[in-house]
C-alpha positions in Angstrom: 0.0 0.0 0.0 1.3 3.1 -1.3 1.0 6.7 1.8 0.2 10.2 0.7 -0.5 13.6 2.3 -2.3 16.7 2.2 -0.1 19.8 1.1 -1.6 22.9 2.0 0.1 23.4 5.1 3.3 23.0 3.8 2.1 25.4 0.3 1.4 28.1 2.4 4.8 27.6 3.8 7.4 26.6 1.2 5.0 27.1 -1.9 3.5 25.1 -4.8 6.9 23.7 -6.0 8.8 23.0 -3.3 6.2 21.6 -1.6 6.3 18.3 -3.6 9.8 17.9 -3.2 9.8 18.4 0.8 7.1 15.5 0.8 9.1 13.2 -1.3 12.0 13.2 0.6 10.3 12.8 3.8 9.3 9.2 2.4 5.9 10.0 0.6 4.7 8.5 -2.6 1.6 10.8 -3.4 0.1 14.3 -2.7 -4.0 14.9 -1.8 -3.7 18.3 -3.6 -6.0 20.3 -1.5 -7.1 23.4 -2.7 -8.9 24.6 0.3 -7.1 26.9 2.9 -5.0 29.0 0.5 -3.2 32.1 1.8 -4.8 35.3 0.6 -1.4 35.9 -1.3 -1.1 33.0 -2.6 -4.7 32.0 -4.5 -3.7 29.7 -6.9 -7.2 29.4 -8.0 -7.4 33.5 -8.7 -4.4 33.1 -11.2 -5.1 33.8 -15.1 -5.7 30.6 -17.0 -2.4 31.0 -18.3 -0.2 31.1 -15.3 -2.4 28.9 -13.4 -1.8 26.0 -16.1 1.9 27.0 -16.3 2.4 26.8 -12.5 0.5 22.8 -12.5 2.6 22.6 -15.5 5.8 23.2 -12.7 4.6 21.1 -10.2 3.6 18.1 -12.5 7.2 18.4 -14.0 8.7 18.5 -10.3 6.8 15.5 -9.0 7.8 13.3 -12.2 11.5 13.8 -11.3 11.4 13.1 -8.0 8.7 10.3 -8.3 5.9 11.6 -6.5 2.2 11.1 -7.8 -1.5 13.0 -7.0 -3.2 9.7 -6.3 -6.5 11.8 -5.2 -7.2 15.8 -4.5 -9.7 17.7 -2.1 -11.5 21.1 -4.4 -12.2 24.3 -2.6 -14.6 24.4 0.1 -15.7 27.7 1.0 -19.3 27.3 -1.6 -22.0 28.1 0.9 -25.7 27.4 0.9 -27.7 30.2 -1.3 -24.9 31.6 -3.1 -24.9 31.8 -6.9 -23.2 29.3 -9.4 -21.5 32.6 -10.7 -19.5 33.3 -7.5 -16.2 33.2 -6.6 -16.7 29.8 -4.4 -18.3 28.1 -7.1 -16.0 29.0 -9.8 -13.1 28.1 -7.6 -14.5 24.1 -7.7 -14.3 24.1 -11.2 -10.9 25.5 -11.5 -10.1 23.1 -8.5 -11.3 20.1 -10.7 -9.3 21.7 -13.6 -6.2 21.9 -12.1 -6.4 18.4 -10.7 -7.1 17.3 -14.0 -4.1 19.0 -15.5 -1.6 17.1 -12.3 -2.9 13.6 -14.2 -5.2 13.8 -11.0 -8.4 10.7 -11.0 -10.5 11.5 -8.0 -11.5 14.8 -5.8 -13.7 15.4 -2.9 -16.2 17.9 -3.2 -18.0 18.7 0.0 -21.8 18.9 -0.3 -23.8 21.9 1.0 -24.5 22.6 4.7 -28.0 23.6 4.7 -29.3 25.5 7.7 -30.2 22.6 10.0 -33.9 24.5 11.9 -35.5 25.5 8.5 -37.8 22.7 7.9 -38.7 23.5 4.5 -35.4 22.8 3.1 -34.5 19.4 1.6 -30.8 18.8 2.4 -31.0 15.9 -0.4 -32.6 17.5 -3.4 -30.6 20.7 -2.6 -27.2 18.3 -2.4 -28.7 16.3 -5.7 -28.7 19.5 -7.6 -25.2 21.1 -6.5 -23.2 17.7 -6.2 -24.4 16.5 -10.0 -24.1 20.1 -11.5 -20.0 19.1 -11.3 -20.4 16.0 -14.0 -20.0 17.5 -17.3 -17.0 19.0 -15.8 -15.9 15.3 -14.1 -16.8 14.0 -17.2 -15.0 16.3 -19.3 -11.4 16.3 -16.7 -12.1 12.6 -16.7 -12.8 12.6 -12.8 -14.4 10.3 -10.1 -16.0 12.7 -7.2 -15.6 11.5 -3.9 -18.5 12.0 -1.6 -17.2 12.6 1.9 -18.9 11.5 5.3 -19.1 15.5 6.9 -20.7 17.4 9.9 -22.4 20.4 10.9 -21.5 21.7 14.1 -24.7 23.7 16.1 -23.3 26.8 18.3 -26.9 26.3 19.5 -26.8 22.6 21.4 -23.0 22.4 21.3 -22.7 18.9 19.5 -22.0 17.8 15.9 -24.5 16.0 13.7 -23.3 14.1 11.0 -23.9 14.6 6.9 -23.6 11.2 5.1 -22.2 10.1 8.7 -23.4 6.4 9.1 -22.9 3.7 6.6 -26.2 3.2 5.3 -27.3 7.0 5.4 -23.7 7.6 3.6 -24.7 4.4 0.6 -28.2 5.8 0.4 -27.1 9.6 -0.8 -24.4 7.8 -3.2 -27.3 5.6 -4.6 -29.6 8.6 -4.8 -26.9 10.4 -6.8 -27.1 7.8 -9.4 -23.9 8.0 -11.6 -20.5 5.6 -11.1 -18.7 9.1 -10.9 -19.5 9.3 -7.2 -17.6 7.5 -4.8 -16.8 7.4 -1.2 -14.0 9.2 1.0 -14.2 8.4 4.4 -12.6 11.5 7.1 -12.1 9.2 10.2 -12.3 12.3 12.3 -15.6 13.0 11.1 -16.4 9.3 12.0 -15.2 10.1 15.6 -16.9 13.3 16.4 -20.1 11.6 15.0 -20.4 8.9 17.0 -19.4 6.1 14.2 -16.2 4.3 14.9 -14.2 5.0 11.6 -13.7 1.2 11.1 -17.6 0.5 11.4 -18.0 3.2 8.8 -15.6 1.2 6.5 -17.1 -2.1 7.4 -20.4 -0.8 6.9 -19.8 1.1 2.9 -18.1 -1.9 2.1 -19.4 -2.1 -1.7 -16.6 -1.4 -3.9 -16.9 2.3 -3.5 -14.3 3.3 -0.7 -11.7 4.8 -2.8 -10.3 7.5 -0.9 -9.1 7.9 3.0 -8.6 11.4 4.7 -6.8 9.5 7.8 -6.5 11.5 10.8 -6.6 11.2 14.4 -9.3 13.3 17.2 -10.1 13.4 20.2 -13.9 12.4 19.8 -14.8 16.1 20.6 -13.2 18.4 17.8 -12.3 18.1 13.9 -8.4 17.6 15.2 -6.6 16.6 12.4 -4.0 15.1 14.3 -1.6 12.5 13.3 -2.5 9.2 14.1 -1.7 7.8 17.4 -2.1 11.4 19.3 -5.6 11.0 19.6 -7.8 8.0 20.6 -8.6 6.1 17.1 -8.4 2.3 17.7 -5.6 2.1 14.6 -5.7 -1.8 15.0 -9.0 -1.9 14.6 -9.4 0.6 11.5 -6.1 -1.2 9.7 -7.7 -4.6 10.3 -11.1 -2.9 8.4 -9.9 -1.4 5.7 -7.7 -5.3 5.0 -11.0 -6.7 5.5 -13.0 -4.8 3.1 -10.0 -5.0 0.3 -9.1 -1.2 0.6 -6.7 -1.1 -2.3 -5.9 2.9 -2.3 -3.6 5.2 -0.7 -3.2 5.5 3.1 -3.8 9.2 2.8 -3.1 11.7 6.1 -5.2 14.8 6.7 -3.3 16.1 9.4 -3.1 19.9 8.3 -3.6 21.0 12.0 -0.8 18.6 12.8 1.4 20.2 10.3 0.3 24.0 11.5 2.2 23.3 15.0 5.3 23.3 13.8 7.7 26.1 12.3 9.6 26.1 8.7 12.8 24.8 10.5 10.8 21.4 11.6 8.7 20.9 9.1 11.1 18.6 7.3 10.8 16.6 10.9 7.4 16.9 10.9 6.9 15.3 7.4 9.4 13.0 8.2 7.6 11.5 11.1 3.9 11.9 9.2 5.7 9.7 6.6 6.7 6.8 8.9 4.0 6.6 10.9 1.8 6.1 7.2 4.2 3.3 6.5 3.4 1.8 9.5 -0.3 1.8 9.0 -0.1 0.6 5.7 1.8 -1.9 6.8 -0.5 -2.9 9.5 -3.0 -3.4 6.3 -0.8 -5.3 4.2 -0.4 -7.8 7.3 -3.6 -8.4 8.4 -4.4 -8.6 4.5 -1.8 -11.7 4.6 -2.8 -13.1 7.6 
């Protein structure tokens, strides 16, 4: 099993380029491009056409000499319910799904809308049917699978979470009821946590053939931590010995941006470095209860 990482954190650090070589050395074999939480200065995404192509154009030339691939990406996420298909959060999914497409990228993660939870005459389906399928001409024209991701609202209100596409069933119903093989699943094991589904039930339980994508991270069951595994409370043994049961075959893929953000430039090579091994030693944890 091949391990990959998100990259924003170390973008807004280093930058687009150097980025990719900083992961590779640490010991990665792939990048989850993520194109959400870009510095102000930095907006790839509000480039010109031409210098937005010529700078994936860089950083796909950069990852094929060091031997780095984009096995999977994450598109903007700042689209909120009621806004226009003209704005800027809109737009910035499709040059997302662009860009991904021009780093030889397969599969990206489009959050669905969070619809506000105490108005009753809203339907959180039919207004996630409309947004999450108006992205197929472009999937189908970038040749892209769309991963659907198990998410959360939190409510200020109450003080708790409540899960979007949390549980298995709820999270293979809305797949179903978006009715095209471009949409598949992501599972966020964080947002399994602070749910209240164990990430390997999740897995267990969306085991069809459409798991394709991991955003692997650690929590403390009470925040969206992004930790590196093994500083939270995740049962690791029992999540590597789901995703060997259910034939996982894609990257182990950290989300541990938050992680990342504690440490300065000068560690961040460190930082990487220990991200890296301890993804080796979850996918090998896979590969042996796979075997055995």
């Amino acid at each position: 099993m091949k391990i990959s990482t998100d990259n924003g954190t170390i973008r807004n650090m280093f930058g687009d380029v150097e980025a990719v070589r900083m992961i590779r050395e640490a010991g990665f074999d792939g990048i989850d491009y993520t194109f959400y939480d870009i510095r102000k200065d930095q907006d790839i995404l509000a480039l010109p056409d031409e210098e937005r192509y010529a700078l994936a154009m860089r950083v796909r030339e950069t990852a094929e000499k060091v031997g780095l691939t984009f096995p999977q990406s994450h598109a903007a996420l700042a689209y909120a319910y009621g806004e226009p298909r003209d704005s800027k959060n809109y737009i910035d999914i499709l040059r997302s799904m662009e860009f991904a497409h021009w780093l030889g990228i397969k599969s990206i993660v489009i959050h669905s809308v969070r619809c506000p939870r105490r108005d009753y005459t809203i339907d959180p389906w039919k207004v996630n049917y409309d947004f999450m399928r108006s992205f197929l001409p472009y999937a189908e024209k970038y040749d892209l699978k769309i991963g659907v991701e198990n998410l959360f609202t939190y409510d200020t209100k109450v003080k708790r979470y409540f899960g979007r596409h949390a549980e298995p069933n709820d999270m293979l119903a809305f797949v179903k009821y978006l009715d095209d093989p471009r949409f598949e699943i992501c599972c966020d094991m964080g947002h399994c946590a602070i749910c209240g589904t164990e990430a390997e039930d999740f897995i267990h339980g969306v085991n069809n053939g459409q798991l394709t994508m991991l955003h692997v991270q650690d929590t403390d069951y009470m925040a969206d931590c992004h930790w590196l595994p093994f500083l939270g409370q995740h049962n690791w043994p029992a999540i590597c010995q789901a995703l060997a049961d259910v034939g996982y075959t894609g990257y182990m893929n950290l989300e541990v941006l938050h992680f990342y953000s504690m440490f300065p430039r000068e560690l961040m090579p460190s930082a990487l470095r220990m991200a890296a091994d301890t993804a080796r030693y979850l996918a090998d944890q896979v590969e042996k209860a796979r075997k055995g």
